[in-house]
N, C-alpha and C positions, 0 to 999 in steps of 0.2 A: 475532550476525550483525547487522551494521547494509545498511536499505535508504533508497534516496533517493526523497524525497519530493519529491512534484510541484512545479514550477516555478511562480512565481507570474504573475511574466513572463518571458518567452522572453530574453532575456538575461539574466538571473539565471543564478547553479548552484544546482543542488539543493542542498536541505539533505538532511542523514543524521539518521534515529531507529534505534534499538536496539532487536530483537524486545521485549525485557525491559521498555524505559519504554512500547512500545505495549501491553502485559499489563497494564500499570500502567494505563494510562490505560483502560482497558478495564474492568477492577477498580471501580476508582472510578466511572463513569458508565455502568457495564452493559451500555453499547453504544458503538462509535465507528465512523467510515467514514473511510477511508485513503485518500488518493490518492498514489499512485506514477508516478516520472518513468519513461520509457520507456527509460532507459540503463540500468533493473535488467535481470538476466536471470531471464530465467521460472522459471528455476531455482529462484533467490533467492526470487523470490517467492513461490514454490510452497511451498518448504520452509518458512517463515513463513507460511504459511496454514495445513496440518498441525500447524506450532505450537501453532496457534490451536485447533484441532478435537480434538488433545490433551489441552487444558485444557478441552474441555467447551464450547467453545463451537459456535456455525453460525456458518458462513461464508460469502459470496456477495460472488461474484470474478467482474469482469467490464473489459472492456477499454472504451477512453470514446472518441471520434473527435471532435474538437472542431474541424476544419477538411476539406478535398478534400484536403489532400497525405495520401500513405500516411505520411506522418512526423509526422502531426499526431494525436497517441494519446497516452492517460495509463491507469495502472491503478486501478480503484477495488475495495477489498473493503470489506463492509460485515459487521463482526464483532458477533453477538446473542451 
C-alpha cells in the first residue's frame, strides 16, 4: 500500500512512500514522524497505522491545521 506524503509546497504533488520502506525506515532509526497529504483516505491511513502497531510498535496519529481554511490540514503519526 503506498500513501502520499505531505506537500512541501502547495503546488507541488505529493510524493508516494510504501508501508514497507516507512518499516524500513523506522527499523533503522527506532522512531520516525510521517506527515501525510490530505488527499489520503483515512482509510488508508488508518490501515498503515495498525500496520504499524502490528509490528510492535506505538503510534500517535493526529491531524495538523496549518492555516483558517477547512482545507488547510495534513496528517502527522509519530511511530516509537
Amino acid at each position: 500500500m503506498d500513501l502520499k506524503l505531505a506537500r512541501v509546497e502547495l503546488s507541488q504533488k505529493p510524493g508516494t512512500i510504501s508501508v514497507k520502506k516507512m518499516l524500513d525506515q523506522i527499523k533503522n532509526d527506532e522512531q520516525e514522524i510521517f506527515y501525510f497529504d490530505k488527499s489520503n483516505s483515512h482509510k488508508d491511513i488508518m490501515a498503515a497505522l495498525q500496520k504499524f502497531e502490528d509490528e510492535g510498535y506505538n503510534v500517535y496519529f493526529r491531524e495538523i491545521r496549518y492555516g483558517l481554511s477547512e482545507e488547510e490540514y495534513m496528517y502527522q503519526a509519530h511511530v516509537l
